[in-house]
C-alpha positions in Angstrom: 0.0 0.0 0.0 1.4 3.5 -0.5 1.7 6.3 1.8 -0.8 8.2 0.3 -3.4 6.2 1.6 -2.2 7.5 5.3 -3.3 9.0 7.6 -5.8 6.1 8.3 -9.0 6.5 10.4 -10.8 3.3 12.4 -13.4 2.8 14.3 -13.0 0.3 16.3 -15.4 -2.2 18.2 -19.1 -0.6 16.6 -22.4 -2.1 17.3 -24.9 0.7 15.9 -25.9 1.4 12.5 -26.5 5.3 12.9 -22.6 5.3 14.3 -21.0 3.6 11.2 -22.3 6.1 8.5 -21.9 9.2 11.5 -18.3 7.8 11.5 -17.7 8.2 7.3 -19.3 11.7 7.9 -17.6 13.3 10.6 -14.0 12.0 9.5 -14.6 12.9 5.6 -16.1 16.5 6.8 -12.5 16.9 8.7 -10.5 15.7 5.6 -9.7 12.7 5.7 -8.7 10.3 2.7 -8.6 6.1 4.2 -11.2 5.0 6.8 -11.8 1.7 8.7 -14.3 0.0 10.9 -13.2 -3.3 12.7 -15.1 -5.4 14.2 -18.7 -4.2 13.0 -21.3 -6.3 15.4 -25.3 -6.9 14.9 -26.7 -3.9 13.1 -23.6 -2.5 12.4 -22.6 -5.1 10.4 -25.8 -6.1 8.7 -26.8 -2.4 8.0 -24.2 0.1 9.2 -21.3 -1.2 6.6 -23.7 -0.8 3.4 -24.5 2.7 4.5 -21.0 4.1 5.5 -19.6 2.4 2.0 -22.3 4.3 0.4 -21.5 7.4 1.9 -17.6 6.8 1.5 -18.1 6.2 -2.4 -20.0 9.4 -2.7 -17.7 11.2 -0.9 -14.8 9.7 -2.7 -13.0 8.6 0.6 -11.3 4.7 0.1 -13.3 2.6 2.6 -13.0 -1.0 4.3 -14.1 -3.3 7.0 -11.4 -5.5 8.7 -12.1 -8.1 11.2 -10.0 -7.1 14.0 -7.2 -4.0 14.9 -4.5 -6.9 13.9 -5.9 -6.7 10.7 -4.5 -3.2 10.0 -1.2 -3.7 11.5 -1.2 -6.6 9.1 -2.3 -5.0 6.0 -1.1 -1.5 6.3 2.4 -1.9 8.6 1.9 1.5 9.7 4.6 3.4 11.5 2.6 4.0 14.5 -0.7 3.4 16.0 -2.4 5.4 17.7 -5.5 4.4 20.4 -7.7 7.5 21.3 -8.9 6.8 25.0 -10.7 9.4 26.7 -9.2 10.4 29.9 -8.1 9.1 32.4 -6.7 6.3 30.1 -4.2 7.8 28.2 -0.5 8.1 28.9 -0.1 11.3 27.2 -2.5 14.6 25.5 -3.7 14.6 22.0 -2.3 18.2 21.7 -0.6 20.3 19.1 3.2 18.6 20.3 1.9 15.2 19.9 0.4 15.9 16.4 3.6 17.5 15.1 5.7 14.5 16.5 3.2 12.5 13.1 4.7 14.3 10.7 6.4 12.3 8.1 4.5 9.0 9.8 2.4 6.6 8.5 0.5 6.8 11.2 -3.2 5.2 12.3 -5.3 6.2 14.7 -8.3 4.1 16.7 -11.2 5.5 18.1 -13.5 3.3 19.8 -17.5 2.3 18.4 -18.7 2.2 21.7 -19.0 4.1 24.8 -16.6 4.1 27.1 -14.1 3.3 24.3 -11.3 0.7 23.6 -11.1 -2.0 26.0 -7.7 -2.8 27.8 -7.0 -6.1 25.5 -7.6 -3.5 22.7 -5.2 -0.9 24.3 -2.5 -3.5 24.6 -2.2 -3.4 21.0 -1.3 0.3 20.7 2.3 2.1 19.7 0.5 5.6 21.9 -2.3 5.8 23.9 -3.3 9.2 23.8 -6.2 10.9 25.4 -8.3 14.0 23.9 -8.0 16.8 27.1 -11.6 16.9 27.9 -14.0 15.0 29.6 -15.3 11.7 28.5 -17.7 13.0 26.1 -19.1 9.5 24.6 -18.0 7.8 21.5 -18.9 9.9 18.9 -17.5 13.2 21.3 -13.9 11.7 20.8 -13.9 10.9 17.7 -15.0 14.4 16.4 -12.6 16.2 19.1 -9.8 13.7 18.5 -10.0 14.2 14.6 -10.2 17.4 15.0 -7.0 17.8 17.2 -5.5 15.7 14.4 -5.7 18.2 11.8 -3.4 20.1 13.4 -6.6 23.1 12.3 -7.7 22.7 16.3 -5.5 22.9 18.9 -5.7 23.3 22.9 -3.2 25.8 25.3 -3.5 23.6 28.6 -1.3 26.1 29.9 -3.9 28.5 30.2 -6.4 26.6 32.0 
């Protein structure tokens, strides 16, 4: 696979429907190009998959389903990957130092499908394990924030706080 294809977006662990195609949305309104869902469950996977393909083809953005997260590091032998936890599980911020430290990476980052995220066997798996510096603001919350943050077009002063 090329590097062109990176950044790559996943969500990770997704059991609604509504979520899958919310997913496709919210990471092709922020940019970007290569997005994943792994291990799609009940509606997700009988309805959810159809409807976020559909929305990736319209939108142009190269779309998959994988099985599980060793899938990816199978398939795509990325540089780093990234788990977004919200806090307290993270070992480090999602801030404007951390996204800088990408450049030049083929990097791919995981966002957990359900509420209250990645599971410990799932963050075992992980290069980082970065949390967004907010609350725990549900699934979908992180995923926008954390893409967001990864833009580099958002960014947080802690300092200021």
């Amino acid at each position: 696979m090329n590097d062109s294809k990176f950044p790559i977006i996943v969500f990770h662990n997704v059991t609604s429907a509504s979520r899958c195609s919310e997913f496709v949305k919210i990471a092709a309104g922020m940019g970007f190009k290569t997005l994943v869902i792994t291990q799609a469950q009940g509606s997700a996977a009988q309805r959810g998959l159809p409807a976020a393909q559909k929305i990736a083809f319209k939108h142009e953005i190269n779309f998959m389903s994988l099985y599980d997260l060793n899938d990816l590091t199978e398939l795509f032998n990325p540089d780093e990957l990234l788990l977004i936890v919200p806090p307290p599980y993270g070992k480090t911020n999602l801030d404007n130092d951390f996204v800088i430290s990408l450049k030049g990476k083929r990097w791919i980052a995981v966002f957990g499908g359900n509420d209250p995220g990645l599971s410990r066997k799932d963050i075992e798996k992980g290069d980082s394990i970065v949390q967004v510096p907010a609350g725990d603001l549900g699934s979908i919350g992180i995923l926008v924030l954390g893409l967001a943050l990864l833009t580099g077009k958002f960014r947080f002063n802690l300092d200021k706080q």
